[in-house]
C-alpha positions in Angstrom: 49.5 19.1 -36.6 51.4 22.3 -36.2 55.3 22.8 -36.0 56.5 24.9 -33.1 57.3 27.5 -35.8 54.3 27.9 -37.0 52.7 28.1 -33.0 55.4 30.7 -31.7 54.4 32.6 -34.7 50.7 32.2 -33.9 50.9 33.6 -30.2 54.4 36.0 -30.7 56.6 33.7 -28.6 60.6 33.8 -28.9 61.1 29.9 -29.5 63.7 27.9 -27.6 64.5 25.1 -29.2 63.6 23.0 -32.5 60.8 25.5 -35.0 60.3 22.1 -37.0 59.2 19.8 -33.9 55.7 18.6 -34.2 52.7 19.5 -32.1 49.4 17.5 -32.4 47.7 18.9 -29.2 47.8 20.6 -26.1 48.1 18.8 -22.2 48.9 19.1 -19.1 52.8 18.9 -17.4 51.6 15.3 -16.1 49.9 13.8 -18.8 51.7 15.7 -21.9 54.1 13.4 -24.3 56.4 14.3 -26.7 54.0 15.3 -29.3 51.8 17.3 -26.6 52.2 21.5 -26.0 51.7 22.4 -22.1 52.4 25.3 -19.7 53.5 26.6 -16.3 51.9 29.4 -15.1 53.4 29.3 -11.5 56.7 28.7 -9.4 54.4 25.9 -7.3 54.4 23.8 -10.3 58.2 24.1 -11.0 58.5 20.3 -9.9 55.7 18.9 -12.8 57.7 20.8 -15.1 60.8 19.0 -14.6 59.0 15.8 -14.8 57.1 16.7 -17.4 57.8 15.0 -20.8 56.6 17.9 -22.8 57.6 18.6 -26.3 57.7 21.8 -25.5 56.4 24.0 -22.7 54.5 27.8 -22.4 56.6 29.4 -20.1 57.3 33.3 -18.5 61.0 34.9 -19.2 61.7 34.2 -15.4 60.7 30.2 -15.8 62.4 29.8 -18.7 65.6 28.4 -16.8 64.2 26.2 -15.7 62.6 24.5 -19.7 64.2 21.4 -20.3 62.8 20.7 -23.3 62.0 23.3 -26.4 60.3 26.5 -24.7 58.1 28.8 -26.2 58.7 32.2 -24.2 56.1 34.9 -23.6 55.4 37.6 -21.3 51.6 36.3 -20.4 51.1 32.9 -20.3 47.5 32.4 -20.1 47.0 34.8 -23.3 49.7 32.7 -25.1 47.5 29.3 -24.0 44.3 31.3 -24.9 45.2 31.8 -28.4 47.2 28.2 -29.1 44.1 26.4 -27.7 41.7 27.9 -30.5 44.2 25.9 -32.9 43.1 22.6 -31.4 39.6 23.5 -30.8 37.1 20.3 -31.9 35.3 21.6 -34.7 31.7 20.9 -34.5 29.6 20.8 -38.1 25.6 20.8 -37.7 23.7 18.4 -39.1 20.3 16.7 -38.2 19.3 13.1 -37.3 21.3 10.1 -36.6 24.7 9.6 -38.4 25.3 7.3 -40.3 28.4 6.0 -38.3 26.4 6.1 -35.3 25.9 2.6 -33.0 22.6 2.9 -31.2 22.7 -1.2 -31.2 18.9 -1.7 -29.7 17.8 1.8 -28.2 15.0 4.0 -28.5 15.7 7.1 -29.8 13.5 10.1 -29.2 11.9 12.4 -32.2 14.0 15.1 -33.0 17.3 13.6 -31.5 20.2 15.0 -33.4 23.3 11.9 -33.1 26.3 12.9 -34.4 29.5 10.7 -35.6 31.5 7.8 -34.4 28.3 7.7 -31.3 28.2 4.8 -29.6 25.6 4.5 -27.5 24.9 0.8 -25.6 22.3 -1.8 -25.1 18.5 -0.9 -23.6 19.3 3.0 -23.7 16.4 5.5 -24.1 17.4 9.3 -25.4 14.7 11.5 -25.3 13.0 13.7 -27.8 15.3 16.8 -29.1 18.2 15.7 -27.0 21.6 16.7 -29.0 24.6 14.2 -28.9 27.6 15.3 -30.5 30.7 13.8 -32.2 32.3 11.0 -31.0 30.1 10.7 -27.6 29.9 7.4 -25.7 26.9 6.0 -23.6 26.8 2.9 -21.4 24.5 0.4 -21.0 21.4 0.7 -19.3 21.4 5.0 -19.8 18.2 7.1 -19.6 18.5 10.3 -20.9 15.7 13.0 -20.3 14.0 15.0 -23.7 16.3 18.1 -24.2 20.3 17.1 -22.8 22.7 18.1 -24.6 26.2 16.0 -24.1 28.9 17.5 -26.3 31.9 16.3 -28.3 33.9 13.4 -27.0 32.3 12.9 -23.6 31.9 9.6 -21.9 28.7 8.3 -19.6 28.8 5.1 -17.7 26.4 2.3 -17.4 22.5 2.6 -16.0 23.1 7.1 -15.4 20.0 8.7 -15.3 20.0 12.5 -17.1 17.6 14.8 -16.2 15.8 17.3 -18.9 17.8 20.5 -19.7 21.2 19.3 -18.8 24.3 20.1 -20.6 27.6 17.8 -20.8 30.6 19.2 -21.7 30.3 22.6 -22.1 32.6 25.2 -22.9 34.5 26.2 -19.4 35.0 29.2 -18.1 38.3 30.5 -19.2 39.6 33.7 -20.2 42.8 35.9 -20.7 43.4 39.5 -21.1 45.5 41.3 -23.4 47.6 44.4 -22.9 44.7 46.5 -24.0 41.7 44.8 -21.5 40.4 42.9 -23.7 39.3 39.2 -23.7 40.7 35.9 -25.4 38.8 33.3 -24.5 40.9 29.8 -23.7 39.2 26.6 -25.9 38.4 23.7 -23.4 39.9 20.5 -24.6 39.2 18.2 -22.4 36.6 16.2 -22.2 33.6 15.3 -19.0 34.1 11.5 -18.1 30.9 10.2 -15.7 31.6 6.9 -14.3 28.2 4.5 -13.6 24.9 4.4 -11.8 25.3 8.6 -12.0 22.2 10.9 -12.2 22.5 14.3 -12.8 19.0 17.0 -12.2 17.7 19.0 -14.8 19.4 22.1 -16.4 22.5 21.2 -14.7 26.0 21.8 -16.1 29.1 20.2 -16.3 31.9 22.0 -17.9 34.3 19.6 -20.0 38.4 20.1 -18.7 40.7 22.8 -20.2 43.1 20.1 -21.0 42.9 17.2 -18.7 39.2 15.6 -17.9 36.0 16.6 -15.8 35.6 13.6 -13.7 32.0 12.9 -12.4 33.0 9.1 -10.2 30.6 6.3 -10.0 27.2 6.7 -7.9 27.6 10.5 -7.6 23.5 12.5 -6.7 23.5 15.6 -8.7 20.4 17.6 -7.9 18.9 20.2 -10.4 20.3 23.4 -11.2 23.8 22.5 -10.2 27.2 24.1 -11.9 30.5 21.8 -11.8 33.1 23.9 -13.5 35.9 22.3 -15.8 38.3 20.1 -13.9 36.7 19.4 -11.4 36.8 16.0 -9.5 33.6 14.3 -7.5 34.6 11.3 -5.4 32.1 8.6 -5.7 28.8 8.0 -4.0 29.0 12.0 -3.5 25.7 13.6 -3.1 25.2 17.3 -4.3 22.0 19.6 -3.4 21.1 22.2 -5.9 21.7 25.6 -7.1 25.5 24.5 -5.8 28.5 25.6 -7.7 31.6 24.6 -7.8 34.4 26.2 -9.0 37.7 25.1 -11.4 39.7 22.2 -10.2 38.3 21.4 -7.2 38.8 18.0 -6.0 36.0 16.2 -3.8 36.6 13.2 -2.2 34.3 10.2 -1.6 31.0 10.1 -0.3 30.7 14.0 0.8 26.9 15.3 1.2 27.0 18.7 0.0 24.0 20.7 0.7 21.5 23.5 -1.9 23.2 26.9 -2.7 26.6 25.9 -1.5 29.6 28.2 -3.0 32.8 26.2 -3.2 36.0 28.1 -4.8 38.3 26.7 -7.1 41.5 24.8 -6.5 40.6 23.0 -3.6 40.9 19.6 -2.4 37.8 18.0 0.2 38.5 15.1 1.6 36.2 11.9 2.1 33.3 12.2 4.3 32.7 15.5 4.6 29.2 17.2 5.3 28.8 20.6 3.9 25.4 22.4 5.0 23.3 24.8 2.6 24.5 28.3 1.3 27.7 27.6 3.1 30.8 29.4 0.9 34.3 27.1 1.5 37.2 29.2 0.7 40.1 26.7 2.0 40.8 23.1 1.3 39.2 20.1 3.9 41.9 17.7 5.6 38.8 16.1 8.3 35.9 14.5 8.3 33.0 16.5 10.0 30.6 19.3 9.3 31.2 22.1 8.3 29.0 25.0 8.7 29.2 29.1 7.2 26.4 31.0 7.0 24.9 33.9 9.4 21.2 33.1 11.0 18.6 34.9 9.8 17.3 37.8 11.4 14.7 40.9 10.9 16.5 43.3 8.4 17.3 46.1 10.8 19.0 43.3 13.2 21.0 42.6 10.6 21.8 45.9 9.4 22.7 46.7 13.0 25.3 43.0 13.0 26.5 44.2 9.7 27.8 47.8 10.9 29.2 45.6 13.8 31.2 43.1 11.9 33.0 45.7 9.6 34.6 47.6 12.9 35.4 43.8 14.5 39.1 45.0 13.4 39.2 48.2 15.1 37.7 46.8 18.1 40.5 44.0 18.6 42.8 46.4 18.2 41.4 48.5 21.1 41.2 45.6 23.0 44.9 44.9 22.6 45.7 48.2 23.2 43.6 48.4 26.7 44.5 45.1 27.7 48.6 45.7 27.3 47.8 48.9 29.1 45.8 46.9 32.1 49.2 44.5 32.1 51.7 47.5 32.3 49.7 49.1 35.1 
């Protein structure tokens, strides 16, 4: 617990509002309380901030009208948030075998397994050998886990999931601010990755835990091997993911969407149910229908392509000569 003194000291805020209010953690505007720190980066999310029941909000000079509650004022938000999430940060200490406070009730457990505290993992689960689960994990019934997973701190696997060798759960997500000089302050992740049931996941897979909120992996979701789902992210159930796939920071996919290998999808987006993505295809924008969706280039001899390539970067000049002949063509 930290006062709002203390944390404007921390990240050189000027504090609006009460220095002795109490701070046990950091959320986002929708799910923060009045014990919770959160932010606003953006104008777009001027309407969660005044329904936001905060104790006390992040916020740039120009927002800062906007604060109903106790404000913490800085010129770069994400730097601020980069340095006030290492407060919170779960502190993880080593140790080796199974804790004592650990509930494996009548599991196997693998040699070399490493379970940490307050584990509870449920009935007719098998971990394999060297697998690492951290602090304050929780398994369903029914689980297999593969020899070498690694699920970290706090995260939460549903019934009868199936978890490929190699995979990691909850790892740190990518997040990172600059200061004035160019150089990096990495933002803690403190949220956690919740996977619903009847989930597998392929080996050396990743799923990054949530900056504040969760990572939410539904029930019945096909991951395929070598498969990255940033922090934040959303999967629908009874999705199906191919692998090599990545998907970027709070992206939201909707239920039962067939995603193919070495697709690209960017952050921020939302997909909506049904939707068929084919392989190596990049989405940039969100999906609002149902169908499939297609982006890649055929493939062709190099020197074909070379040729299309020289093409496609004058596709703007030769519009514009278009235009320009056509309009002449009318005139005449």
């Amino acid at each position: 617990m930290h006062t709002l003194g203390e944390i404007s000291e921390l990240i050189g805020a000027s504090l609006s509002g009460d220095p002795n209010h109490n701070i046990t953690g950091i959320a986002s505007l929708s799910s923060a309380q009045s014990e919770h720190l959160s932010y606003i980066s953006s104008t777009k999310f001027i309407g969660s901030l005044k329904s936001s029941n905060a104790g006390a909000i992040i916020i740039s000079k120009d927002l800062s009208n906007e604060c109903r509650t106790n404000a913490l004022i800085v010129d770069n938000v994400y730097l601020a948030l980069a340095k006030v999430t290492q407060i919170f940060k779960h502190k993880i200490y080593s140790n080796s075998g199974i804790h004592p406070s650990a509930i494996t009730n009548n599991s196997t457990i693998g040699e070399g397994c490493v379970i940490g505290k307050n584990v509870v993992i449920g009935n007719n689960c098998s971990i394999g050998a060297n697998s690492v689960i951290e602090d304050s994990v929780t398994i369903g019934d029914d689980t297999h886990i593969d020899p070498r997973v690694t699920v970290l701190h706090s995260c939460i696997i549903g019934n009868n999931a199936v978890i490929s060798s190699g995979a990691v759960i909850g790892s740190e997500g990518f997040g990172n601010a600059r200061d004035d000089n160019n150089k990096w302050h990495a933002i803690a992740h403190l949220g956690s990755v919740m996977i619903g049931d009847n989930v597998t996941i392929g080996a050396n897979s990743t799923i990054d835990r949530g900056t504040l909120d969760n990572t939410e992996i539904h029930s019945g979701v096909r991951i395929d091997n070598l498969v990255h789902i940033a922090h934040n992210v959303i999967i629908g159930q009874d999705c199906a993911i191919a692998g090599c796939t990545g998907i970027a920071g709070s992206t939201t996919i909707g239920k039962r969407c067939l995603v193919g290998g070495g697709v690209g999808i960017l952050g921020h987006l939302n997909i909506c149910d049904d939707v068929v993505i084919s392989a190596t295809t990049t989405v940039y924008k969100s999906i609002t229908s149902a169908k499939i969706y297609t982006g890649i280039m055929p493939i062709m001899i190099h020197k074909q392509w070379q040729s299309v390539g020289l093409w496609l970067t004058k596709l703007d000049k030769i519009v514009n000569y278009l235009n320009i002949n056509l309009k002449n063509l009318k005139e005449k």
